[in-house]
N, C-alpha and C positions, 0 to 999 in steps of 0.2 A: 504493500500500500504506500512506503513510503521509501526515498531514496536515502542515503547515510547521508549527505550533507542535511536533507532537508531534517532530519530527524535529529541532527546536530544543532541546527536552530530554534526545532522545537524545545529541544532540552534545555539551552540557554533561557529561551522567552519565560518558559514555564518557571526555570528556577527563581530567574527577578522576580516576576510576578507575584509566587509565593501564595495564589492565592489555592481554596479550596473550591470553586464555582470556577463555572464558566460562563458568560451572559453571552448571547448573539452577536452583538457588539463585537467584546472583546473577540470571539473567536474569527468574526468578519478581519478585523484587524489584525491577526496571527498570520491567517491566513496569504491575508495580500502579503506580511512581512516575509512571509517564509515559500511565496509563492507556492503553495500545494492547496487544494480543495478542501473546500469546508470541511466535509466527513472526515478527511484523514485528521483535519486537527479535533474534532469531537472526539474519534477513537484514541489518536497519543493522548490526550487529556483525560480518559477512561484508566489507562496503563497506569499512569501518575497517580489516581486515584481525586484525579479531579472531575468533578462532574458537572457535566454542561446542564446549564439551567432547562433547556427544554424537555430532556428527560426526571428532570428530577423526581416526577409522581410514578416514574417506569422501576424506578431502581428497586423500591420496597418490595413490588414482587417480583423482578428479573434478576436485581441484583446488576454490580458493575460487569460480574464475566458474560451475563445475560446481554446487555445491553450493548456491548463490544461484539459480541456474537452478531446480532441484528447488525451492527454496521456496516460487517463483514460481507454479511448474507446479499445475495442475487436470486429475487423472485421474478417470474413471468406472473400477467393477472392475463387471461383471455375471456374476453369480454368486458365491455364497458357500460354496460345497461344497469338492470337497478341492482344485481350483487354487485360488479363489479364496480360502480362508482362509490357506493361504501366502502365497500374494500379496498382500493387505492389511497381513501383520506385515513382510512386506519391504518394502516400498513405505514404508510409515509410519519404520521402523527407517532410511532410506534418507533419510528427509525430504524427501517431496514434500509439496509443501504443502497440499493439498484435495484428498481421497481422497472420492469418491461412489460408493454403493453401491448397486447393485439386485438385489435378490432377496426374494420375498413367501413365501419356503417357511420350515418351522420344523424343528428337530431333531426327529431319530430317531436310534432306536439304532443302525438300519442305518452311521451318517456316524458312529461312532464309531471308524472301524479305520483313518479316515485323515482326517476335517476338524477342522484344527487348532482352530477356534472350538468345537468340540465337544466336550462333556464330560459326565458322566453326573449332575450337577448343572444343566445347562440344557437337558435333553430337552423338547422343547414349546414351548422358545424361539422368538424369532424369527429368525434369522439377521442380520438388517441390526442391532440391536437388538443382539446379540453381540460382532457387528463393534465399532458404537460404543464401548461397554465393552472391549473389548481395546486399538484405537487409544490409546484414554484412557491407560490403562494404559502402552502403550508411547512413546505420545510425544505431548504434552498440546500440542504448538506448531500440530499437524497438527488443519486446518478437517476435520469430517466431517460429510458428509449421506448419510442413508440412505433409501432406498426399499425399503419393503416389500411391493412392487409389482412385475407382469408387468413387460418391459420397453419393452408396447406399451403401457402405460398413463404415461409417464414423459417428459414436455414435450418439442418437438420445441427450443426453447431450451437445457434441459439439454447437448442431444448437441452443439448448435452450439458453446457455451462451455467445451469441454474440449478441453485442449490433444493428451489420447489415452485411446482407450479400449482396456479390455484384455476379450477376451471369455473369461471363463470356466465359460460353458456345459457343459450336457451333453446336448441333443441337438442335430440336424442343421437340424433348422427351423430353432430360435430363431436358430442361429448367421447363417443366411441371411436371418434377420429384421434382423437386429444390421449384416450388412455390409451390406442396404439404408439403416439409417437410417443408420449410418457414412457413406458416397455421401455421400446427402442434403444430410449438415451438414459434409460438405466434410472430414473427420477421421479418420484413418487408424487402424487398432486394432491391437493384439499378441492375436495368433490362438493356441490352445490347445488340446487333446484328447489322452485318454489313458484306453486301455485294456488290462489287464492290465499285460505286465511295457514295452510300448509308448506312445509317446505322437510328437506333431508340434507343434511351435511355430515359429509365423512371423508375418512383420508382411506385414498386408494394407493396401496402400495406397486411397486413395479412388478407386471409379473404376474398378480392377482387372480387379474378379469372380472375386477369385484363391478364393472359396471355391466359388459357383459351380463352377470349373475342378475343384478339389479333389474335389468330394465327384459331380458330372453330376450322374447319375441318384438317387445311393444318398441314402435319408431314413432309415437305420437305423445307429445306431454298434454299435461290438464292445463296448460297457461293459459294456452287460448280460450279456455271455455271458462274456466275460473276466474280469470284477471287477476292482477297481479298488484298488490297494494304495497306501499310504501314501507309500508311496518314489518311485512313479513319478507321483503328483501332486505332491511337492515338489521332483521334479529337474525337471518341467514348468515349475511355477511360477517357480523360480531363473530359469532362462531365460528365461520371459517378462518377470520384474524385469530382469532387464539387459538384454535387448531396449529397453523401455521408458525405462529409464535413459540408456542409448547417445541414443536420440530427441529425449528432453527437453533433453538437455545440450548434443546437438549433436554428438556422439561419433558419429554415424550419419545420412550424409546422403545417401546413394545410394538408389535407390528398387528396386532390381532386385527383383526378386518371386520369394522361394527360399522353402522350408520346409527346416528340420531334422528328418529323422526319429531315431527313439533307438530303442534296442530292450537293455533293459538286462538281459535273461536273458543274450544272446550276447555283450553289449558292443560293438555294433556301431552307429556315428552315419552319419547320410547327408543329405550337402543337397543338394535335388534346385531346378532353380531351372526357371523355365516364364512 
């Protein structure tokens, strides 16, 4: 992450400094002095046992090696509709460190009743293009790349060099597209879907065929007929952020192969495992 001069600089700044925090500011400032990216100097300042103000509410339950981990980490989100636009502001607000994005679709008014990137000033946007813009906005340390592209068009190196992907799909193909190239490149994903007041998230490991298993025969989801509210794409999404989380950190190391289903009309949870 970092070169021996520049980490020779960081050592010096940090030692004057002397302090315990790190504020936005200040690390804005390191940074330009020691010419390397924000992240790198949030991470040397973790090692030090200094901690940057924006995680500070992360630490109590991650902890510094936790939080160092997440910086380190390189995720794929595919899809930008209503998991994935939660997903991306958690993820980023969480500070993982290289969020990639794929999704080649652009707003409608339709994704205005629940995706977070959406607004009635970017209709026609492009979603990946959104993404970028908001991260920025939320947290300037976090690398992004987007793809405004299928996700059969998107380098088979891509899926190899990420530490996890999270599938935030909306139909049944792609998803079965997604855990083939998953396999492939050896890389486990955070599984997602939700219809009406409904929804299921699980971690599919490589390998598995747990979607396969999930779905046999059926190539049609309930969204269309359900509709798809607000609330139960960002109680999806929650979940799959700390699915994710648990992963990266090392907070989840078994591999057992379960789904949680939710059902938030009756309030009734279920984890069925297979």
């Amino acid at each position: 992450m970092l070169t021996e001069k520049q980490k020779s600089i960081l050592e010096q700044v940090f030692a004057a400094e002397g302090a315990k925090e790190l504020t936005l500011k200040e690390a804005g400032k390191i940074a330009a002095e020691a010419k390397t990216p924000l992240k790198a100097v949030e991470w040397f300042a973790l090692q030090k046992g200094i901690l940057p103000c924006r995680y500070q509410r992360n630490i109590g339950s991650l902890g510094i090696k936790g939080q160092s981990k997440l910086l380190e980490s390189k995720v794929i989100v595919v899809g930008l509709g209503g998991l994935g636009g939660f997903l991306v502001e958690e993820l980023a607000r969480a500070g993982v460190g290289r969020i990639t994005t794929v999704d080649g679709d652009v707003f409608d008014e339709s994704n205005l009743n629940r995706q977070m990137l959406a607004d009635e000033e970017n209709l026609g946007g492009k979603k990946a293009a959104e993404a970028e813009k908001r991260i920025k906005k939320v947290n300037r340390a976090v690398e992004f790349v987007g793809f405004a592209e299928l996700l059969d068009k998107v380098a088979e190196e891509i899926w190899r060099n990420a530490d996890l992907v999270f599938d935030c799909l909306d139909n049944i193909e792609d998803r079965l597209k997604l855990e083939q190239k998953c396999s492939a490149a050896d890389v486990a994903f955070v599984h997602g879907a939700i219809a009406g007041w409904y929804g299921e998230v699980g971690v599919v490991w490589p390998g598995s065929g747990a979607l396969e298993k999930i779905y046999k025969s059926q190539r049609k989801g309930l969204e269309q007929e359900l509709g798809t509210p607000a609330f139960t794409a960002a109680t999806a999404a929650s979940l799959m952020a700390a699915e994710g989380v648990k992963i990266l950190t090392g907070k989840k190391t078994g591999r057992e192969q379960k789904v949680l289903l939710f059902d938030l009309l009756e309030n009734e949870w279920q984890s069925v495992t297979f």
